[in-house]
C-alpha positions in Angstrom: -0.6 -3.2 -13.8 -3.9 -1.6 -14.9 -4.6 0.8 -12.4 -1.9 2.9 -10.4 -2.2 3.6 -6.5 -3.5 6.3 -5.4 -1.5 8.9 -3.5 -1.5 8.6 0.1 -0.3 11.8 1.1 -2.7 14.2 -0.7 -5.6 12.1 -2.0 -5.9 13.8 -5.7 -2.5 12.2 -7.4 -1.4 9.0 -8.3 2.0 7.2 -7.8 3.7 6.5 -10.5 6.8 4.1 -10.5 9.9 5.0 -12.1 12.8 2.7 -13.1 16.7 3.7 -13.5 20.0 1.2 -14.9 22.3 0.1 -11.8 26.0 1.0 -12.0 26.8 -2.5 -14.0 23.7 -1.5 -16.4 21.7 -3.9 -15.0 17.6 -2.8 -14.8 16.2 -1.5 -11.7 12.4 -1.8 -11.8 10.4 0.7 -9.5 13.5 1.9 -7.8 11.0 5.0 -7.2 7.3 6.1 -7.1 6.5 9.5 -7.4 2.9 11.8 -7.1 1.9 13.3 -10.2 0.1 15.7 -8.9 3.1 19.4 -8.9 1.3 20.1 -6.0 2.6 17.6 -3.7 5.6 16.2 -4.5 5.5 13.1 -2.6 8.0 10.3 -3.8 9.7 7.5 -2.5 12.8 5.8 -3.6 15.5 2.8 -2.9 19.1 3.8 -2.9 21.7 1.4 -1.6 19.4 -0.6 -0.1 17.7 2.8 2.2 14.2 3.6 1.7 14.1 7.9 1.0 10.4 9.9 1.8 10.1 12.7 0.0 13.1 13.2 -1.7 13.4 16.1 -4.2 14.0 14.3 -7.7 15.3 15.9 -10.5 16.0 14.9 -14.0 19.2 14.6 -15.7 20.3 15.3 -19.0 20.7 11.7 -19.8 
């Protein structure tokens, strides 16, 4: 992927796609997408199968 998508919700960020490890260790590729642009903080995310809008993510001290 060259080029990321640009955010939908305030027009000045992009979405960037994050990845995470399921519980077995297996990889989860773009299990999110988040704005980079503070400002916004649009994201949305796959848990379980359920699609989440604008969830607050944080990060972990893993």
């Amino acid at each position: 992927m060259d080029q990321f998508p640009d955010c939908k919700k305030c027009g000045d960020g992009l979405l960037l796609p994050l990845s995470d490890y399921g519980r077995d260790g297996a990889p989860i590729r773009y299990k999110a997408w988040v704005c980079h642009n503070p400002a916004c903080g649009f994201s949305i995310r796959i848990d379980n199968g359920e699609i989440s809008l604008g969830k607050l993510l944080r990060e972990t001290a893993r």
